[in-house]
C-alpha positions in Angstrom: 12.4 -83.1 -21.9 12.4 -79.1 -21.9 10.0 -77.2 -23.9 12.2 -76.1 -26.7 13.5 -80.1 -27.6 10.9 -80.3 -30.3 10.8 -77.6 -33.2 9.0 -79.7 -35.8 5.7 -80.7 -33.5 2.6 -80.7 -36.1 -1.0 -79.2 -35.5 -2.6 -82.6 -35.2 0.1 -83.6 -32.4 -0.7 -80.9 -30.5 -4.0 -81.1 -30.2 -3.8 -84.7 -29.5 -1.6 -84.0 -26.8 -4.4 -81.1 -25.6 -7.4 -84.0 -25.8 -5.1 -86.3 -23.8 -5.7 -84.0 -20.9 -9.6 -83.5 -21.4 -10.3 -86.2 -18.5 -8.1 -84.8 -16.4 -8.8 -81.0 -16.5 -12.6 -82.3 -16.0 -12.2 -84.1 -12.6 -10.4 -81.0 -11.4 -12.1 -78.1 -12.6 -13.4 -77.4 -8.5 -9.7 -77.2 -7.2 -9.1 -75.1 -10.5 -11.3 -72.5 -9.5 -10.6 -73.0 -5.8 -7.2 -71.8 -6.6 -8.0 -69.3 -9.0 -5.8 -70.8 -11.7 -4.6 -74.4 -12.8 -2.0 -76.2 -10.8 1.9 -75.8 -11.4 1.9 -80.0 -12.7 -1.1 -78.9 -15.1 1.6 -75.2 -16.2 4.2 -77.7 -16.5 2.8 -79.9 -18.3 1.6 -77.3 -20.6 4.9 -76.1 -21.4 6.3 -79.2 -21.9 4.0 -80.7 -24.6 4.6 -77.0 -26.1 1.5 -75.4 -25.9 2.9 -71.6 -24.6 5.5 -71.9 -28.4 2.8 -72.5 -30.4 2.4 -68.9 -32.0 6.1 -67.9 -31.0 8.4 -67.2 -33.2 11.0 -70.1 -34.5 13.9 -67.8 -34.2 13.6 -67.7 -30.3 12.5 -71.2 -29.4 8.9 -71.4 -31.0 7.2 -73.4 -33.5 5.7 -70.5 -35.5 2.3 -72.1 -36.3 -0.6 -70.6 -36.9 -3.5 -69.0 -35.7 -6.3 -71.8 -36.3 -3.5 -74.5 -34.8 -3.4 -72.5 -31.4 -7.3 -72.1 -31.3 -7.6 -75.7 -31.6 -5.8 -76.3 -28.5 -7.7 -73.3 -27.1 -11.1 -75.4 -27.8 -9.5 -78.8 -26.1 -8.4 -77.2 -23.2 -11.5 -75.6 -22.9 -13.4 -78.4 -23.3 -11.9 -80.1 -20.3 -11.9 -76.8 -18.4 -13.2 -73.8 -19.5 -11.2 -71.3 -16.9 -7.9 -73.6 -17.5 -8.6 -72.7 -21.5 -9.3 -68.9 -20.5 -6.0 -69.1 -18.4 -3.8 -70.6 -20.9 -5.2 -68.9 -23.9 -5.0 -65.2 -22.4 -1.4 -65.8 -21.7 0.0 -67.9 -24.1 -1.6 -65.4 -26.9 0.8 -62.2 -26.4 3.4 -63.3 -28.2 1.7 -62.1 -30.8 1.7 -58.5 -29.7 5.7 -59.0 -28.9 6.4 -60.5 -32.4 4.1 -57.7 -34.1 5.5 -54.3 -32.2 8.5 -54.7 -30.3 11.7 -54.4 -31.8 13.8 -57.5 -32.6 16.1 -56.8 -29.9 13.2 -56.4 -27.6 12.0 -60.1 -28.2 15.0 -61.2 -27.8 15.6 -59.8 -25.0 12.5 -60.1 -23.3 12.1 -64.3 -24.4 15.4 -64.8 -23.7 17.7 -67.9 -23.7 15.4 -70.5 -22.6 13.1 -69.5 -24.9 10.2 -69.7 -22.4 7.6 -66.4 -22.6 4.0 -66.4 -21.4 2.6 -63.0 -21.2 -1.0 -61.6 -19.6 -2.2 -58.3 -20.5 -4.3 -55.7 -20.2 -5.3 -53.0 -23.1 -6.8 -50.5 -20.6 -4.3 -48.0 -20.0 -4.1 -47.8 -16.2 -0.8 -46.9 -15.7 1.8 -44.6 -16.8 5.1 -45.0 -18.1 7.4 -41.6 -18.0 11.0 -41.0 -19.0 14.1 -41.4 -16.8 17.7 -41.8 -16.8 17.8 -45.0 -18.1 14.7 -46.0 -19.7 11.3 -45.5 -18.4 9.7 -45.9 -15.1 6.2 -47.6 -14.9 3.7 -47.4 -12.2 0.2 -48.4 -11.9 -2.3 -51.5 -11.4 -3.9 -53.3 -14.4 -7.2 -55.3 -13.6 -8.5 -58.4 -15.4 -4.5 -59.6 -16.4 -6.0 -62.8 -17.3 -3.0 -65.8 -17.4 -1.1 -63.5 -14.9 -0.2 -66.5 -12.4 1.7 -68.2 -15.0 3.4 -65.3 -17.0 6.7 -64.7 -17.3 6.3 -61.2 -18.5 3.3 -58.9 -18.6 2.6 -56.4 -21.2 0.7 -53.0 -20.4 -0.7 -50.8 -22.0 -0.2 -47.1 -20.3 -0.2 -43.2 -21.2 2.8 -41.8 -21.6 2.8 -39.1 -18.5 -0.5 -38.0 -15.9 -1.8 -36.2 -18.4 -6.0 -37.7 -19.8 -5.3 -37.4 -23.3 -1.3 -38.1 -23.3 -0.1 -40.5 -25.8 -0.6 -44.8 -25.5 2.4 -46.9 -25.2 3.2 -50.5 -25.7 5.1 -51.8 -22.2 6.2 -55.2 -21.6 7.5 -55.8 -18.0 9.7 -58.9 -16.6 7.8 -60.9 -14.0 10.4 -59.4 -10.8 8.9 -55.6 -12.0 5.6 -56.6 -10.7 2.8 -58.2 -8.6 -0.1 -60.2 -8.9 -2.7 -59.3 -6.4 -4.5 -61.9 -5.1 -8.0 -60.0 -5.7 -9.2 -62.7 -8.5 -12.5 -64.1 -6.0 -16.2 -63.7 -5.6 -16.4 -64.3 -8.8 -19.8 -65.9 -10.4 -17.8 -68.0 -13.2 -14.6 -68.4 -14.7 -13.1 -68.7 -11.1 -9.8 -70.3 -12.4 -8.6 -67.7 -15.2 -5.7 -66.1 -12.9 -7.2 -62.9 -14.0 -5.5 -61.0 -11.1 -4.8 -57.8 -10.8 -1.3 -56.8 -11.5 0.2 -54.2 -9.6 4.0 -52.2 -10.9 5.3 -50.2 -8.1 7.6 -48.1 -10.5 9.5 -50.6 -12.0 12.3 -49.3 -15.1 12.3 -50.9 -18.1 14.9 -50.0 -21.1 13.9 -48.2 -24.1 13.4 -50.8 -26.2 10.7 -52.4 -23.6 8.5 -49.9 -24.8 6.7 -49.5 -27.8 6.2 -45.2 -27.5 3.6 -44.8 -30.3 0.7 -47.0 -29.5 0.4 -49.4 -32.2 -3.0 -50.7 -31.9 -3.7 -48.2 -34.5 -2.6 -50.7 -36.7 -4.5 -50.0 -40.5 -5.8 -46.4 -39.6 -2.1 -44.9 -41.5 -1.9 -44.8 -45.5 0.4 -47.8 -45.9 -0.3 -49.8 -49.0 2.0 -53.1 -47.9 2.4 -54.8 -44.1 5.6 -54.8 -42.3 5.8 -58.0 -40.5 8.4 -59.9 -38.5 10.0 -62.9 -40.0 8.6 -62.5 -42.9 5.6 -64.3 -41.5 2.0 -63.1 -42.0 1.6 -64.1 -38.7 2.7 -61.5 -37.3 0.7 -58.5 -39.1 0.2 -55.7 -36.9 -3.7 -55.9 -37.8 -5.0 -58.5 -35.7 -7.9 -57.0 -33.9 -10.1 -59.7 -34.1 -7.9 -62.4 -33.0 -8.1 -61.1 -29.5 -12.2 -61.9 -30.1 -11.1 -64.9 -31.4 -9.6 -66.1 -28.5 -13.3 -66.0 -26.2 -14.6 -67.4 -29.7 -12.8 -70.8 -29.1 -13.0 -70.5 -25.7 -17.1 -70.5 -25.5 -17.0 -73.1 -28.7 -15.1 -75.9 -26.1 -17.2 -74.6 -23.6 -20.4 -75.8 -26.2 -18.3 -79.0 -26.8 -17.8 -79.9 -22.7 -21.6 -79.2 -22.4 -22.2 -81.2 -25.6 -20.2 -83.8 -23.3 -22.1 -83.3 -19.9 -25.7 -83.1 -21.6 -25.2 -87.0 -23.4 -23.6 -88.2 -19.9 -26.7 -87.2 -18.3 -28.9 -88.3 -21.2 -27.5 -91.8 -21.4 -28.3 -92.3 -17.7 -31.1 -90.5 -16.6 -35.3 -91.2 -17.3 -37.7 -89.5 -18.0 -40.5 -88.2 -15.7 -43.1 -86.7 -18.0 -45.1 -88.4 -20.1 -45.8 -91.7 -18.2 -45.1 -94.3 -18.5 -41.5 -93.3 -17.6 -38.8 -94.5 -19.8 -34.8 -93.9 -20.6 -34.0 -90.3 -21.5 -32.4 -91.4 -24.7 -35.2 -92.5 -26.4 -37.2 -89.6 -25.8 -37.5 -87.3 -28.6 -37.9 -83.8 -26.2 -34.4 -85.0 -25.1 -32.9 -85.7 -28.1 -33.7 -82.4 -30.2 -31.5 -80.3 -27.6 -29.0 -82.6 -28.1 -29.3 -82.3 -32.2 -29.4 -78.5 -31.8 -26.8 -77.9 -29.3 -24.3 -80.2 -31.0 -24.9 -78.2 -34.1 -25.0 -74.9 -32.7 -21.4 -75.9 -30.9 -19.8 -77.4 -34.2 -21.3 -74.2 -36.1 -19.3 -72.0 -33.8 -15.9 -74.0 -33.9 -15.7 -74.1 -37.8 -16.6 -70.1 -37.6 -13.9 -69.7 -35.1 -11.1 -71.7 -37.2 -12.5 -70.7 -40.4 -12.5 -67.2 -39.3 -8.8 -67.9 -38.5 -7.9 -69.3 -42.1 -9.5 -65.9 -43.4 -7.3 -63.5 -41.0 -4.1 -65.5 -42.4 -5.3 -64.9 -45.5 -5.7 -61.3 -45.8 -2.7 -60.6 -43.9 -0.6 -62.5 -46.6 -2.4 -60.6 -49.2 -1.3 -57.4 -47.5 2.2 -58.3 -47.0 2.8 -59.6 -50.4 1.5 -56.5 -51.8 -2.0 -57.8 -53.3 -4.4 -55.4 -51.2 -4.5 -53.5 -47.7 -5.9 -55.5 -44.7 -8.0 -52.7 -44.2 -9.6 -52.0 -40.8 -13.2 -53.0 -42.4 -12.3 -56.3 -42.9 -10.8 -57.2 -39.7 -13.7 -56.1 -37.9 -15.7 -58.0 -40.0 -13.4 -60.7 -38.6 -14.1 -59.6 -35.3 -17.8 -59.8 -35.7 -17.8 -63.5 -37.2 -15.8 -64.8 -34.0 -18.5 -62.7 -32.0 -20.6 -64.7 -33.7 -19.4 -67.7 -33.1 -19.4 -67.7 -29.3 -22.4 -66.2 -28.9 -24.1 -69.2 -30.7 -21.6 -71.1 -28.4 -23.9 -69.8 -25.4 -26.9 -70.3 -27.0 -26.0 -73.8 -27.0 -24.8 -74.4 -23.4 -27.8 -72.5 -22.0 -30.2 -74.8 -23.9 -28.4 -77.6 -23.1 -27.9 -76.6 -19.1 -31.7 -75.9 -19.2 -32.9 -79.2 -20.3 -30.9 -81.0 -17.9 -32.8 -80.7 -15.4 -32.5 -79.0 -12.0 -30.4 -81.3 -10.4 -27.6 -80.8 -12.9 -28.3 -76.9 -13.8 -28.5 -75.4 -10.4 -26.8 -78.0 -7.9 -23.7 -76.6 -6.9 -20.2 -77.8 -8.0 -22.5 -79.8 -10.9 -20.4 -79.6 -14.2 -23.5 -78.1 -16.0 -23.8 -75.7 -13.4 -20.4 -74.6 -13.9 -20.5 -74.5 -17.5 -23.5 -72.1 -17.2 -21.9 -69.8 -14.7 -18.7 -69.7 -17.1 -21.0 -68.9 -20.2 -22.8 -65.9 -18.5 -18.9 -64.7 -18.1 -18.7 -64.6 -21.2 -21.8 -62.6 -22.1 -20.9 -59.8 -19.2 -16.9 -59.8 -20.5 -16.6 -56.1 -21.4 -19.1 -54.3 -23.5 -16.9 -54.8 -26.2 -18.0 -58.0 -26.5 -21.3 -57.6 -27.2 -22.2 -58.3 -30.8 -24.6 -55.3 -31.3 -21.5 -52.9 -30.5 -19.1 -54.8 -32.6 -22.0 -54.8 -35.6 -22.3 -51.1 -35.0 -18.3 -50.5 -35.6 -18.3 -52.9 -38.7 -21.2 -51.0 -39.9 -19.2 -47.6 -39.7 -16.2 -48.9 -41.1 -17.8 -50.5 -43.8 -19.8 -47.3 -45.3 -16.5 -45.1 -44.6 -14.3 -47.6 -47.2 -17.1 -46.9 -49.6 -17.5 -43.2 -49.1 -13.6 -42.8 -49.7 -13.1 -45.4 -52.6 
């Protein structure tokens, strides 16, 4: 079977193809992050059942589903391994950003035949890209390129020229225009996300492999309707808060395999404190983490795919012409998915702590791991950090109303 056989595969078969692999992913989360990345059976495998065309477009080999269907795999994934879910998601996302700003012949080109494209990328512009003969040269090295063992392609953002305040471009590179450094260790969590370093030595690229004006800008022009490709709202140029979505449904599978871990233990463990002893189970101080972390981790998932539902929404208001996706109301997208993961921490770190020592801070312990990879997430870019996001909604909100 290649990856392209099957154009009509549903949501529900895909995440039932994601769960399939839960067990699997579990027993070999160690090796995962001994390697720095998931194993070339677990990439093929992937692309096989389809995952990597989920958001692609149908015109070059994908299925064109939507947002929410893609996060759902995210959360399975995740849920058997939370750096395998951080690998896949980080590169299977881009398409997105090819779809949305590059040209049609671009996607084309870059996708190609077998219809095959897994992207990481990196929107810290530390590289250039300068004019030439034919096309433009790009050099530089990109950090955090999470996905980057597996990608076919990597797409950069870089300044156009040496210059501090020159102009952002869009740049998406074939895999034989770069390297990935082998600099993803030492790590405290998420030791299997591939986020290497990539490294492009002055590699050319043809015009149309660059987007020149940078178009994460996206909603800050006077446009009253959305252009977007294939006449698919999934594929507005205001996305912003999907990227936040992503670590959203990561950290929510990251609740659920903790959810998973803490009733394992539970089920099997007693109690030492009160006396007599008895079975975990029944004991009530047991049993309320459990009720609250389970809630806490279903709470984030239906934010994270409800969130998803939303951003489909407004986008196909905008491109039918009912109403601007304004920039407010993606980052009020943006702040729900934040949200939602940080309550997905809140969870695992309650549940970690109340499973006692022996699970929480015993090395190559699932909890253990689930903990490390949480506290990741809380120290991934300052971005990230819901005070900062509430602080731009805030602005954005109060400058809609001053100018309506």
């Amino acid at each position: 079977m290649t990856d392209a056989s099957e154009p009509t595969l549903s949501p529900d078969e895909l995440v039932a193809r994601a769960a399939a692999m839960r067990d699997e992913l579990r027993e070999r989360q160690a090796e995962t992050e001994e390697r720095t990345f998931y194993a070339e059976d677990t990439h093929l495998a992937f692309r096989e059942a389809g995952f990597y065309r989920i958001l692609q477009p149908r015109a070059l080999g994908g299925l064109e589903l939507d947002v929410e269907a893609y996060y759902r795999v995210v959360m399975e994934l995740s849920r058997g391994c939370p750096s395998t879910g951080w690998c896949f998601c980080l590169g299977g996302a881009h398409v997105l950003q090819l779809a949305a700003f590059f040209s049609e012949r671009a996607q084309a080109d870059v996708i190609g035949a077998d219809g095959h494209f897994v992207a990481a990328s990196r929107d810290m512009p530390s590289g250039v890209v300068e004019r030439v003969a034919d096309g433009w040269c790009v050099t530089g090295t990109w950090n955090y390129c999470s996905g980057a063992p597996w990608s076919t392609h990597f797409i950069a953002r870089a300044r156009i020229g040496h210059e501090p305040d020159a102009r952002l471009a869009l740049v998406a590179i074939p895999r034989d225009g770069w390297r990935m450094l082998d600099d993803w260790h030492g790590m405290l969590g998420m030791r299997g996300t591939g986020s290497h370093s990539i490294e492009v030595p002055g590699t050319v690229v043809p015009d149309h492999f660059v987007v020149a004006d940078d178009p994460f800008d996206a909603g800050e022009d006077d446009r009253t309707v959305a252009e977007v490709a294939y006449g698919n709202p999934l594929y507005h140029p205001q996305h912003l808060n999907f990227f936040h979505g992503e670590i959203g449904a990561i950290m929510s599978g990251v609740a659920a395999a903790a959810v998973d871990e803490y009733e394992r233990i539970t089920l099997a463990k007693r109690t030492y404190d009160p006396l007599p002893p008895g079975p975990r189970w029944a004991a009530p101080d047991y049993q309320r983490p459990l009720g609250i972390g389970a809630a806490k981790a279903q709470a984030a998932r239906e934010i994270v795919l409800g969130t998803a539902r939303r951003h489909l929404e407004l986008a196909r208001r905008d491109a039918e012409g009912g109403g601007r996706y304004r920039l407010d109301e993606d980052l009020l997208l943006e702040s729900m998915h934040g949200q939602a993961a940080s309550m997905a921490f809140e969870a695992v770190e309650l549940l970690v702590r109340m499973s006692g020592s022996s699970h929480a801070v015993r090395a190559e312990q699932r909890m253990e791991r689930y903990m490390r990879d949480a506290l990741v997430y809380r120290s991934h870019q300052q971005g990230y950090a819901i005070e900062m996001m509430a602080t731009r909604l805030g602005a954005a909100r109060l400058e809609h109303l001053r100018s309506a």
